[in-house]
DOVOBA-318975 format. One record per atom (N, C-alpha, C): x, y, z; residue number from 1; residue in one letter. Coordinates in nm, 3 decimals. Last residue first. Layout:
BEGIN
rec c1:X&c2:Y&c3:Z&seq:NUM&type:A;
...
This chain:
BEGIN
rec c1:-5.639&c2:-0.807&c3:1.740&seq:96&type:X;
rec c1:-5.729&c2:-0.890&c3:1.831&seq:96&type:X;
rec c1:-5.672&c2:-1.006&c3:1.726&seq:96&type:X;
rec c1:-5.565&c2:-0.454&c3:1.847&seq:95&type:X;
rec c1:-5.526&c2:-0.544&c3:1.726&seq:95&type:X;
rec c1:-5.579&c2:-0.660&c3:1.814&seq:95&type:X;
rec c1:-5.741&c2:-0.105&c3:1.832&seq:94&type:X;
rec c1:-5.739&c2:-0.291&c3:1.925&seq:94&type:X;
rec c1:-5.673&c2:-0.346&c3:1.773&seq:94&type:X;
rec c1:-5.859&c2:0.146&c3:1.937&seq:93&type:X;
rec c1:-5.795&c2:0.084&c3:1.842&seq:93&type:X;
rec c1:-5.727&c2:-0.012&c3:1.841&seq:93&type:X;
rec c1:-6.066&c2:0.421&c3:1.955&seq:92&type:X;
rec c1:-6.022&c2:0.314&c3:2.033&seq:92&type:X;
rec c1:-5.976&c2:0.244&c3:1.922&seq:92&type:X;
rec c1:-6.126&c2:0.797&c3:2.006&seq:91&type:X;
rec c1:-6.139&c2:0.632&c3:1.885&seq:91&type:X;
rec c1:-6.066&c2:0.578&c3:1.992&seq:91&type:X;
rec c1:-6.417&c2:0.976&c3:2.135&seq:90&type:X;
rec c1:-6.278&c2:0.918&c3:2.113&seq:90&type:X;
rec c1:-6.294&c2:0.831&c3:2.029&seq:90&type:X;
rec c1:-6.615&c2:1.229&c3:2.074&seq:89&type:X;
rec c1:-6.627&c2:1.097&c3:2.082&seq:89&type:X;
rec c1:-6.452&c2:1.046&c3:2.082&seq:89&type:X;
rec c1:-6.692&c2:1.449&c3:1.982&seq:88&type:X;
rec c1:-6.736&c2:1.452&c3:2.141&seq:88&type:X;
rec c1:-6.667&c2:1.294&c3:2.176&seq:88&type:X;
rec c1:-6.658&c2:1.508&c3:1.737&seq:87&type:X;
rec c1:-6.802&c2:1.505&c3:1.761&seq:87&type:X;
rec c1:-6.792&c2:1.436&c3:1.915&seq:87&type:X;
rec c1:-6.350&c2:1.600&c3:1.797&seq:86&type:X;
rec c1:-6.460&c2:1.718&c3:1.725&seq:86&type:X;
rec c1:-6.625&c2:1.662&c3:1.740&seq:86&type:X;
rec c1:-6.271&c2:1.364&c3:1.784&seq:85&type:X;
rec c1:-6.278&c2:1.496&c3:1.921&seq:85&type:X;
rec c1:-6.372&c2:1.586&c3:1.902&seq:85&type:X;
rec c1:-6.300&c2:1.252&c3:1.585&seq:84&type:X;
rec c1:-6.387&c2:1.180&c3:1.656&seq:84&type:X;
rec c1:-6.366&c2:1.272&c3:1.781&seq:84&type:X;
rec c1:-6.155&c2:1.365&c3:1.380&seq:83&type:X;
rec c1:-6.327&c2:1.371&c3:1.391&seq:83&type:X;
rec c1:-6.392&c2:1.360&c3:1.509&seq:83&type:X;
rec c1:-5.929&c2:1.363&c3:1.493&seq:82&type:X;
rec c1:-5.940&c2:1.472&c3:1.504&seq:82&type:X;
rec c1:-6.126&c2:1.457&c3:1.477&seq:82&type:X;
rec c1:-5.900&c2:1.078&c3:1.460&seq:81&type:X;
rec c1:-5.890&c2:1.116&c3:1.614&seq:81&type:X;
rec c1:-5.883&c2:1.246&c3:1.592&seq:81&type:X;
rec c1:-5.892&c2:1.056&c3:1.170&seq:80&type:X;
rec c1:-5.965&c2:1.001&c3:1.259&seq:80&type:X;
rec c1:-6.016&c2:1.062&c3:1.395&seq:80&type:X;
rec c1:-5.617&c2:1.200&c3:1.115&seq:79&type:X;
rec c1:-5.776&c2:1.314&c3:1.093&seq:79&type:X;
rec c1:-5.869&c2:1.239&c3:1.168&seq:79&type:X;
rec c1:-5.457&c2:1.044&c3:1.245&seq:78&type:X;
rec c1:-5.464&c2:1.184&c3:1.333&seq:78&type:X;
rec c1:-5.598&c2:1.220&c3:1.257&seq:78&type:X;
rec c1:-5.503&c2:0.843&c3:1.043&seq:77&type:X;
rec c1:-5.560&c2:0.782&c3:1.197&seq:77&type:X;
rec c1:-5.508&c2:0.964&c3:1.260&seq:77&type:X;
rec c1:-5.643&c2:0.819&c3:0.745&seq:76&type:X;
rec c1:-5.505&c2:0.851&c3:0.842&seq:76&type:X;
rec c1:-5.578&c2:0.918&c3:0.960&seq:76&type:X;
rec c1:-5.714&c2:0.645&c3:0.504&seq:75&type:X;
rec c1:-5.754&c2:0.695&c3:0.664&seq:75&type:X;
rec c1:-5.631&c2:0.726&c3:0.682&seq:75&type:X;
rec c1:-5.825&c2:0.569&c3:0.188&seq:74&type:X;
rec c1:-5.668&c2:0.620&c3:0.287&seq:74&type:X;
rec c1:-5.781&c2:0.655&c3:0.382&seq:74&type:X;
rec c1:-6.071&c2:0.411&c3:0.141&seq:73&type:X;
rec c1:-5.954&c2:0.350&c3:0.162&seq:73&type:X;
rec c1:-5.840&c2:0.426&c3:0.242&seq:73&type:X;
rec c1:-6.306&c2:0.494&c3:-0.003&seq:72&type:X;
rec c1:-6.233&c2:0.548&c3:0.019&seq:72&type:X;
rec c1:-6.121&c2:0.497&c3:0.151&seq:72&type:X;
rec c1:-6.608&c2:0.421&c3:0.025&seq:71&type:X;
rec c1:-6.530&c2:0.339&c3:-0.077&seq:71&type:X;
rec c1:-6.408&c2:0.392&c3:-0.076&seq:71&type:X;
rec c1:-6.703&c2:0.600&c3:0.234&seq:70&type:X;
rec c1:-6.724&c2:0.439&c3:0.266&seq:70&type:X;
rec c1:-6.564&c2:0.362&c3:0.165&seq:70&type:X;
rec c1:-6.661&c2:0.885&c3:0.349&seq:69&type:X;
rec c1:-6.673&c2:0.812&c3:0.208&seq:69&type:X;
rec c1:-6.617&c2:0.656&c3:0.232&seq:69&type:X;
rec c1:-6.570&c2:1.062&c3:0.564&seq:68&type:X;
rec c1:-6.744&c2:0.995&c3:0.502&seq:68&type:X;
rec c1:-6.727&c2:0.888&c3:0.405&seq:68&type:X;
rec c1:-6.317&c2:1.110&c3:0.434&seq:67&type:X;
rec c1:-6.341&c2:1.048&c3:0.618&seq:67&type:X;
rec c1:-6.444&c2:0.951&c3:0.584&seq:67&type:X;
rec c1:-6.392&c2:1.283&c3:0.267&seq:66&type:X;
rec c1:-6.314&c2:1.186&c3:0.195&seq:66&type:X;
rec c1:-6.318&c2:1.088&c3:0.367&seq:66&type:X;
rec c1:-6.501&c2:1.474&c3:0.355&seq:65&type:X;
rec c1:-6.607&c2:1.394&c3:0.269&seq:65&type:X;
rec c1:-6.492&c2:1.300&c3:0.245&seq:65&type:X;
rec c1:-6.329&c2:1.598&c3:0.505&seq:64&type:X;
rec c1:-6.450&c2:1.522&c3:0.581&seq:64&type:X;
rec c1:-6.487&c2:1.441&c3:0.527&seq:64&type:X;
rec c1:-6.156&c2:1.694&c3:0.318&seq:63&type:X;
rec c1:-6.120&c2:1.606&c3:0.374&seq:63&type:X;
rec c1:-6.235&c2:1.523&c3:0.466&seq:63&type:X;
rec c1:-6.402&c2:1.897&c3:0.153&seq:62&type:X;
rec c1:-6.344&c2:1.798&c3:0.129&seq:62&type:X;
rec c1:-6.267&c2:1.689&c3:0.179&seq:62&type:X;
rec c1:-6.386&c2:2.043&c3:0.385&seq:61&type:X;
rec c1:-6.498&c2:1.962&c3:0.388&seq:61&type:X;
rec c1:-6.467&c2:1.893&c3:0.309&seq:61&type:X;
rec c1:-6.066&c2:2.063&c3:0.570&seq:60&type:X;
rec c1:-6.135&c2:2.109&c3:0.444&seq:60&type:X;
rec c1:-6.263&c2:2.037&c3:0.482&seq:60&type:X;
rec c1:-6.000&c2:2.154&c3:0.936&seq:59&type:X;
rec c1:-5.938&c2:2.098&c3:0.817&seq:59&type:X;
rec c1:-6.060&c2:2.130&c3:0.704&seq:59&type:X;
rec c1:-6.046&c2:2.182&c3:1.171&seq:58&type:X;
rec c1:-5.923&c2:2.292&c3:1.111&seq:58&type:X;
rec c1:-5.915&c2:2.227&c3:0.989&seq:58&type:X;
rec c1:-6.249&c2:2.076&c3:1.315&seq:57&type:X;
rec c1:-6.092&c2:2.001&c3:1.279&seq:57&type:X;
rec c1:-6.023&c2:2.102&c3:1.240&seq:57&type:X;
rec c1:-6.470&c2:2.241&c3:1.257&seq:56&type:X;
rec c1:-6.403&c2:2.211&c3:1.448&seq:56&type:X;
rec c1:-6.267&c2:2.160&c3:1.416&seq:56&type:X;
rec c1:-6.498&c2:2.243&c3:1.074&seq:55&type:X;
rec c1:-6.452&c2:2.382&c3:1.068&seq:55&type:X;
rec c1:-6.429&c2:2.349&c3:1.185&seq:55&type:X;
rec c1:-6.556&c2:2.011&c3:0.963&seq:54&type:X;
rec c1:-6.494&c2:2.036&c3:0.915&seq:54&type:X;
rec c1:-6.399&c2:2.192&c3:0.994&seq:54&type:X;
rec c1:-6.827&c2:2.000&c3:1.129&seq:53&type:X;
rec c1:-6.730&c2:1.925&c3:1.139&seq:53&type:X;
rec c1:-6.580&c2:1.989&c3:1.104&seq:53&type:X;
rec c1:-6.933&c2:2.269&c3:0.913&seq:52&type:X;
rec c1:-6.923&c2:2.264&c3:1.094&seq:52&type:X;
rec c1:-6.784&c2:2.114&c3:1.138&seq:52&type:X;
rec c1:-6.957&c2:2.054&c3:0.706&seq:51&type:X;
rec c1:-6.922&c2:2.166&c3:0.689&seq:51&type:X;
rec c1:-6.899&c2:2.271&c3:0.865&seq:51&type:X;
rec c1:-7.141&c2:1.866&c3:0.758&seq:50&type:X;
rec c1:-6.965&c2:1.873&c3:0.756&seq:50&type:X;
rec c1:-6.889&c2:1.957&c3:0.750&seq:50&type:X;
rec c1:-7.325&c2:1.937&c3:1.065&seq:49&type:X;
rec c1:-7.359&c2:1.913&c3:0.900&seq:49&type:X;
rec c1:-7.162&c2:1.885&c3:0.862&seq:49&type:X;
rec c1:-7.458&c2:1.802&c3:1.341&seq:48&type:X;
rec c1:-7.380&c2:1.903&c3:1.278&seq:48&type:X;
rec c1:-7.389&c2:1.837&c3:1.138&seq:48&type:X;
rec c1:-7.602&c2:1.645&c3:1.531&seq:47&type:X;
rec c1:-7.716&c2:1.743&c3:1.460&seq:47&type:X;
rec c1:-7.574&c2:1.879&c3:1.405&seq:47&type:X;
rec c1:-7.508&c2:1.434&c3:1.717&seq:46&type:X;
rec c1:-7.504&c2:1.586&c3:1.705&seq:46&type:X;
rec c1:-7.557&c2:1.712&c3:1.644&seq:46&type:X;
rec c1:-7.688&c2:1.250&c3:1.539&seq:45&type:X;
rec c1:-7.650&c2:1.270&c3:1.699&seq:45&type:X;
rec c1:-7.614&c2:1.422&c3:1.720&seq:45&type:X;
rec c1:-7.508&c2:1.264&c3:1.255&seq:44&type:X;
rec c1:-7.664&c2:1.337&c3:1.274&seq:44&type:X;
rec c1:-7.686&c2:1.361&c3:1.439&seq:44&type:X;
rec c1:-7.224&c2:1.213&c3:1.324&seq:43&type:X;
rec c1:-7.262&c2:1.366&c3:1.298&seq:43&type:X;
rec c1:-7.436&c2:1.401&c3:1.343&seq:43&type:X;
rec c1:-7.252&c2:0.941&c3:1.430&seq:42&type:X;
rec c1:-7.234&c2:1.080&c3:1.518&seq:42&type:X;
rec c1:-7.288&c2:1.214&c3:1.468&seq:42&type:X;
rec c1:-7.324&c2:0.890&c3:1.197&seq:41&type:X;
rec c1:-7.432&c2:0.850&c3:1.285&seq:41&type:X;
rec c1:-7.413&c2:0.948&c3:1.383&seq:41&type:X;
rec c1:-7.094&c2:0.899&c3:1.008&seq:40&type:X;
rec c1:-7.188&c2:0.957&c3:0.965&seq:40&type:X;
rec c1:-7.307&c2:0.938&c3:1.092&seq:40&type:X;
rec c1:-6.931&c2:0.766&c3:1.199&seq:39&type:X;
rec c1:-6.898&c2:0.900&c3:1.176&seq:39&type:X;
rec c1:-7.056&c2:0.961&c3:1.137&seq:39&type:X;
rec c1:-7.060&c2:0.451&c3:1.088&seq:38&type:X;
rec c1:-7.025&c2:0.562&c3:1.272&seq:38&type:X;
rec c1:-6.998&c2:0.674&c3:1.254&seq:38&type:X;
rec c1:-6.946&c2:0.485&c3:0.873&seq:37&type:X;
rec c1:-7.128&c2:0.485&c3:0.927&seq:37&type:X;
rec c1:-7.124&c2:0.561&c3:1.097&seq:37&type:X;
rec c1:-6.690&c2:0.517&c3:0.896&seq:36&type:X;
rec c1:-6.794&c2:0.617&c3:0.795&seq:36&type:X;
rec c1:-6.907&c2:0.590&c3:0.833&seq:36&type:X;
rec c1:-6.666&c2:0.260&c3:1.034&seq:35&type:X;
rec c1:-6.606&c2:0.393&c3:1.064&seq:35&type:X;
rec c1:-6.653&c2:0.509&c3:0.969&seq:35&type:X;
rec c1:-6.741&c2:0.083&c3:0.799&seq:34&type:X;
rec c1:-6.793&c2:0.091&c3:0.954&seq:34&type:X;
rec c1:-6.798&c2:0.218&c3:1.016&seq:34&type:X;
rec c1:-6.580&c2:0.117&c3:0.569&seq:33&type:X;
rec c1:-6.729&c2:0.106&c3:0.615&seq:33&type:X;
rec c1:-6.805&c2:0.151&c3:0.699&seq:33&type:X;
rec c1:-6.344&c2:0.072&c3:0.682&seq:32&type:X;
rec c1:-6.382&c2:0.182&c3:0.641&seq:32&type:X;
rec c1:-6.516&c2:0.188&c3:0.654&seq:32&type:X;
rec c1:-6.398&c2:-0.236&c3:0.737&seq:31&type:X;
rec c1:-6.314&c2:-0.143&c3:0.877&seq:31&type:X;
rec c1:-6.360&c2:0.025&c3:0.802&seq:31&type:X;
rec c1:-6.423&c2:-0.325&c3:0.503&seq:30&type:X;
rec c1:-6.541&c2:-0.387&c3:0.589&seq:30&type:X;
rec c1:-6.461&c2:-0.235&c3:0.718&seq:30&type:X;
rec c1:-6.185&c2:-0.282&c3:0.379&seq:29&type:X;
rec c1:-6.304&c2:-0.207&c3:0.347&seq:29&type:X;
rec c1:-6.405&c2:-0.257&c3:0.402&seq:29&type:X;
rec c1:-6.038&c2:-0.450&c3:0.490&seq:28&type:X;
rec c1:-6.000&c2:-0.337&c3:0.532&seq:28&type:X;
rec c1:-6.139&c2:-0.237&c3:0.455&seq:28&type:X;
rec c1:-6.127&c2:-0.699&c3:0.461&seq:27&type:X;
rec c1:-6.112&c2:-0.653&c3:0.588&seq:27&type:X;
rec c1:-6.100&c2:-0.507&c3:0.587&seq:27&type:X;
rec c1:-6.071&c2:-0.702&c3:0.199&seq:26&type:X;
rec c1:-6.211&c2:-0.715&c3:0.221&seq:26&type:X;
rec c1:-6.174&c2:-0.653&c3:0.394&seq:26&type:X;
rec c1:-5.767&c2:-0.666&c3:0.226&seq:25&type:X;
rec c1:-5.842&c2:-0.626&c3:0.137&seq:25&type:X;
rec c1:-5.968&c2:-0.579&c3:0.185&seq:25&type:X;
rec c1:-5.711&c2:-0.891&c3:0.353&seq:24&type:X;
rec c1:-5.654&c2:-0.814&c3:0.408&seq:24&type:X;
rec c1:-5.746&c2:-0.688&c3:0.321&seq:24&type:X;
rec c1:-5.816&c2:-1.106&c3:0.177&seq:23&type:X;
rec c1:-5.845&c2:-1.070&c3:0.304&seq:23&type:X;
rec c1:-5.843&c2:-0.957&c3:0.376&seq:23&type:X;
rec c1:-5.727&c2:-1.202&c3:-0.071&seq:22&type:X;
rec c1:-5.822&c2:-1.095&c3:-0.053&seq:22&type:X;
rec c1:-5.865&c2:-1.073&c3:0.056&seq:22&type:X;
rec c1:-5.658&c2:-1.462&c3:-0.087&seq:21&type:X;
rec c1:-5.572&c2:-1.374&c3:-0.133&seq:21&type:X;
rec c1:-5.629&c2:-1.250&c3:-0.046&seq:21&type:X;
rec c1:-5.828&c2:-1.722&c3:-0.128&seq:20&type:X;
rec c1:-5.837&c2:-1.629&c3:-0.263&seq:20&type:X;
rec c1:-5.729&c2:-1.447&c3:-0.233&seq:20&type:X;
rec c1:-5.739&c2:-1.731&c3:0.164&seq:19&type:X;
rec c1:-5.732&c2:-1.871&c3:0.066&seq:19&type:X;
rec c1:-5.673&c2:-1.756&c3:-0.090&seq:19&type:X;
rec c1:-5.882&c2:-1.569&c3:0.309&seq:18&type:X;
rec c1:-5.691&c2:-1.558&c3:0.285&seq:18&type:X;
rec c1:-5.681&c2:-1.716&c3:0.164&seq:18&type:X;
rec c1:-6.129&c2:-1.612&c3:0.248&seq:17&type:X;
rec c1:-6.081&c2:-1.480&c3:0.217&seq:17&type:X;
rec c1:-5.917&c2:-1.511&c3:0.189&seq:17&type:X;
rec c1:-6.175&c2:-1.827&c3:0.373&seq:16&type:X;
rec c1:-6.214&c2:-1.856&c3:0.241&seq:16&type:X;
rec c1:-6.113&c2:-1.774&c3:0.158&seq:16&type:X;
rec c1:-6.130&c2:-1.784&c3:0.660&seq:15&type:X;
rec c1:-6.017&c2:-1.903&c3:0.542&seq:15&type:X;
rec c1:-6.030&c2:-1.871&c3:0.439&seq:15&type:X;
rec c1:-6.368&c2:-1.616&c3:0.636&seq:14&type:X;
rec c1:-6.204&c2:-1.562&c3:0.686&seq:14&type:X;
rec c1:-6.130&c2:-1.641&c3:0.546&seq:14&type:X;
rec c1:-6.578&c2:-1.827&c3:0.658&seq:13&type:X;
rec c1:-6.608&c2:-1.739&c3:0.545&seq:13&type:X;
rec c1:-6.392&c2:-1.652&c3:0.530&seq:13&type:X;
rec c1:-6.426&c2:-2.145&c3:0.761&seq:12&type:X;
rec c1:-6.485&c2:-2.045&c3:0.744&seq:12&type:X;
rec c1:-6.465&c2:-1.926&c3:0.645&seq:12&type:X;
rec c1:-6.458&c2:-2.460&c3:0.605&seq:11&type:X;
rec c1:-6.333&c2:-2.337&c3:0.662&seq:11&type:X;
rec c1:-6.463&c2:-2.228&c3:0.690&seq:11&type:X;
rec c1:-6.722&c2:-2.657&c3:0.659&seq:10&type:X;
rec c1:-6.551&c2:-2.666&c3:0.651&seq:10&type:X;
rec c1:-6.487&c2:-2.569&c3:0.693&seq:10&type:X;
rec c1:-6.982&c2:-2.901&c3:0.623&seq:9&type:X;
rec c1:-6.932&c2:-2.779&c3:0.711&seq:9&type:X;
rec c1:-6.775&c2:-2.764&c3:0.752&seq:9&type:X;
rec c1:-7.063&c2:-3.153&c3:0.613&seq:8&type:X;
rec c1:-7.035&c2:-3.070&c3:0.482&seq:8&type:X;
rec c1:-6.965&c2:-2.941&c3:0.522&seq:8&type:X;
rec c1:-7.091&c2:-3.317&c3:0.849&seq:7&type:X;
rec c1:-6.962&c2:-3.310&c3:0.754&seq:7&type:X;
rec c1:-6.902&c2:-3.228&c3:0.636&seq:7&type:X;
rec c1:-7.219&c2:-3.225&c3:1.141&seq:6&type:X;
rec c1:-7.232&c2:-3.200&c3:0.997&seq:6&type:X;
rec c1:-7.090&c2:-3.278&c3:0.917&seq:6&type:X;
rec c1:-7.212&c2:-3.226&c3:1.403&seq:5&type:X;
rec c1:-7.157&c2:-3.306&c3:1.346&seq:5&type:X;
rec c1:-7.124&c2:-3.300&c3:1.181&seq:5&type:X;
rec c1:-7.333&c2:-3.054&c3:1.659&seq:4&type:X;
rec c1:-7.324&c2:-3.069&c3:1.518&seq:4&type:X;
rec c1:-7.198&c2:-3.132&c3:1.508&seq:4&type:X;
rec c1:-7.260&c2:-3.235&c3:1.973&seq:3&type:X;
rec c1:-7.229&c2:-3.144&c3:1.871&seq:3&type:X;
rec c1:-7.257&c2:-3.174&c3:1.766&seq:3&type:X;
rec c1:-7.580&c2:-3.394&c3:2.107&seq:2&type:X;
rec c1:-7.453&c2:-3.356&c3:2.129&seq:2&type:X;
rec c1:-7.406&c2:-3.250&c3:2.026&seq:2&type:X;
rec c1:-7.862&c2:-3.332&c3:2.343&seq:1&type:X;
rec c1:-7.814&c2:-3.355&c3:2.209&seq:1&type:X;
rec c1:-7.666&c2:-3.321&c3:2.203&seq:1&type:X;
């Protein structure tokens, strides 16, 4: 059989995004997301609570919970790479 052919089939879901503006946006809370689930997955793996996290970084549990927090937007990439020493784990960080 050869290639779909479809005709109704156009930009992708991306195009759609930089079309309406909102890419850079949706991207970047699809990237928090992620990185709070992963955080939050390490911690249980490790079987530490944030409050322990918190006390391997040198930093507040409030700053943990603000790391944790999906809908929370500032990252700053040293507390990143201070979580991710603290649960055993490096970050990696690719522009693609």
């Amino acid at each position: 059989m050869g290639k779909n052919t479809n005709p109704h089939i156009g930009s992708d879901f991306d195009d759609f995004l930089k079309e309406e503006g909102v890419y850079e946006e949706v991207n970047a809370g699809a990237t928090k997301k992620l990185l709070a689930l992963q955080l939050s997955q390490a911690l249980a793996e490790n079987r530490m609570t944030k409050t322990e996290l918190a006390a391997r970084m040198r930093t507040s549990r409030a700053a943990v919970n603000r790391l944790l927090d999906p809908e929370n937007l500032a990252l700053n990439l040293r507390t990143m790479s201070q979580a991710a020493c603290a649960l055993g784990k490096r970050m990696e960080i690719r522009l693609v």
